[in-house]
C-alpha positions, -999 to 999 in steps of 0.1 A, spaced: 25 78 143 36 42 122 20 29 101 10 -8 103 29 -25 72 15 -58 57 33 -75 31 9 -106 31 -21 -86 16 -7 -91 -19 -35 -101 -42 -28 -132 -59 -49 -127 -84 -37 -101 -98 1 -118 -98 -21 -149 -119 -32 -124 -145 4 -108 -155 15 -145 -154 -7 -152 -177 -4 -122 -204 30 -131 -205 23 -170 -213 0 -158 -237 19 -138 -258 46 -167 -263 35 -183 -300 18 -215 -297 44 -243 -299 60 -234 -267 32 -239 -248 51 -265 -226 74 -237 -222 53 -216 -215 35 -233 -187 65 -238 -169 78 -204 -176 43 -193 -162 47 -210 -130 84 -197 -126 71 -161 -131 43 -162 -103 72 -176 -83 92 -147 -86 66 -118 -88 49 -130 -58 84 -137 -39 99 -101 -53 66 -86 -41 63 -100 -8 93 -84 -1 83 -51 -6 72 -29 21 38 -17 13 3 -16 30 -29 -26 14 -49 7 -1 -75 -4 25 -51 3 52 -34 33 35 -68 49 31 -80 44 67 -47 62 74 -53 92 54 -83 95 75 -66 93 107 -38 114 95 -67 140 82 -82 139 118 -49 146 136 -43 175 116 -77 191 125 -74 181 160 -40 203 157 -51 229 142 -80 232 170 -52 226 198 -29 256 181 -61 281 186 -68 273 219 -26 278 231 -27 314 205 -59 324 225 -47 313 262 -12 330 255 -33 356 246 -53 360 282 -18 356 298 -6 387 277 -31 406 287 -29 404 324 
């Protein structure tokens, strides 16, 4: 089984918030600096991240369930071939 991949799920937010510690820890008279070094930095987190292969936790979670599924489904398929080897065994 694959699982589906989307590297456009990346929440921009997020990328506008780590931009923004960093501008704010620069002292205050480089603010013009630190705009543009601001804007620079969300260029190249969100580029560096959208390169990343990774799946939204949304879509990893509704894989774990699958994955969970399959695994009981096997488990009930393994029982059934044990007990029909079984009957063939026996005759």
């Amino acid at each position: 089984m694959q699982i589906k991949r989307d590297t456009k799920m990346i929440n921009a937010k997020k990328i506008e918030d780590i931009a923004k510690q960093v501008t704010d820890a620069i002292p205050p008279g480089l603010k013009n600096f630190a705009n543009e070094f601001e804007d620079k930095t969300k260029t190249v987190i969100q580029r560096k991240l959208s390169e990343l292969d990774v799946v939204t936790r949304e879509e990893f979670d509704v894989q774990t369930q699958v994955l969970l599924k399959t695994r009981e489904k096997l488990a009930e398929l393994e029982a059934k071939v044990e007990q029909l080897e079984q009957r063939l065994n026996d005759k």
